[in-house]
C-alpha positions in Angstrom: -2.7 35.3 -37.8 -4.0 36.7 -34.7 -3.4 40.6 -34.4 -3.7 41.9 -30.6 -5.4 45.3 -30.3 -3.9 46.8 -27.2 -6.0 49.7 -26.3 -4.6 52.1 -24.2 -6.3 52.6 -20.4 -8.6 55.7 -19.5 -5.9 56.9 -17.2 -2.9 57.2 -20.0 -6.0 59.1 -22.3 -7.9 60.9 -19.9 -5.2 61.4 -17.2 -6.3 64.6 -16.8 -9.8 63.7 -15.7 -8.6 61.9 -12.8 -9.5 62.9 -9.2 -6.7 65.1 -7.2 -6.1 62.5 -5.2 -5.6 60.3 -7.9 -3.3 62.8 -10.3 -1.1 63.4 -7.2 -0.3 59.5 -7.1 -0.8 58.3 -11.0 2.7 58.6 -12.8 1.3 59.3 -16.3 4.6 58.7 -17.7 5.6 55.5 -16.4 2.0 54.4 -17.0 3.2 55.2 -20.9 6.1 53.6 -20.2 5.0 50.1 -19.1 1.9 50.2 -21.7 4.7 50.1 -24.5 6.9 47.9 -22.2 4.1 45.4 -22.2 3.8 45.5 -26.5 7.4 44.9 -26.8 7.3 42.1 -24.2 4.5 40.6 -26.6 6.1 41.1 -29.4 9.2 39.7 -28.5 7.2 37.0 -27.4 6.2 36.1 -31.1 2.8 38.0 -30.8 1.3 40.6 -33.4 0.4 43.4 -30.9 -0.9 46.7 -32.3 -0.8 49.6 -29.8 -0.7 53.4 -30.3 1.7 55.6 -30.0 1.6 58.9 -27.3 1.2 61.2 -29.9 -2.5 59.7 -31.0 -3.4 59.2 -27.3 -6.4 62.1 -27.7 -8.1 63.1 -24.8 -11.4 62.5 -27.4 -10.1 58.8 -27.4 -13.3 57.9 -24.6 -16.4 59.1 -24.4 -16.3 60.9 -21.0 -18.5 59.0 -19.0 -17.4 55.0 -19.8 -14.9 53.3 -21.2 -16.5 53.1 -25.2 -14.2 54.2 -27.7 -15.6 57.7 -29.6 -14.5 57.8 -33.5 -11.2 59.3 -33.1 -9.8 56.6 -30.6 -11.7 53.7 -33.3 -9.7 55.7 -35.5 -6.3 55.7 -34.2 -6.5 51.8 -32.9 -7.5 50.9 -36.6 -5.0 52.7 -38.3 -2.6 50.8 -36.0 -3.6 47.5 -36.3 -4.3 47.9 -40.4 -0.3 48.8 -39.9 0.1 45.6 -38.2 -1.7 43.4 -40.8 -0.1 45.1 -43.7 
C-alpha cells in the first residue's frame, strides 16, 4: 500500500518568520485548518495519508533558509507515517 506523507507548509511551521505584510494577511489557523481538512478529504477518499498534528509543528521543523526538513521535522513526519503503516 501506498502511504502519503503530507508535510506541512513553511507558513503553518515557520508562520512567525513571515514578512509583516504577510503575518497581517496569513490566517495561521485556518491554514491548520484546511491542512487537516485536506488529510481527511484523502482519507475518506480511500488514501493512507500521514500528516502531523499542531502540537509537533516545531518551528525547528525547516532549516531557516529553504524548504529541507532539519532532524526534528524528519522526525515527527516519520513517527507519523510508521503510525500509518502499523
Amino acid at each position: 500500500d501506498l502511504v502519503i506523507a503530507m508535510t506541512p507548509t513553511r507558513g503553518l511551521a515557520n508562520a512567525d518568520q513571515l514578512s509583516e505584510d504577510w503575518q497581517a494577511r496569513y490566517d495561521h489557523m485556518k491554514a491548520l485548518e484546511n491542512y487537516q481538512l485536506m488529510i481527511e478529504k484523502m482519507q475518506s477518499a480511500g488514501l493512507h495519508v500521514a500528516g502531523i498534528d499542531h502540537p509537533e509543528i516545531l518551528d525547528s521543523f525547516f532549516y531557516p533558509a529553504d524548504t529541507h526538513w532539519r532532524s526534528d521535522g524528519a522526525r515527527s513526519m516519520a513517527r507519523s507515517v510508521a503510525q500509518k503503516v502499523k
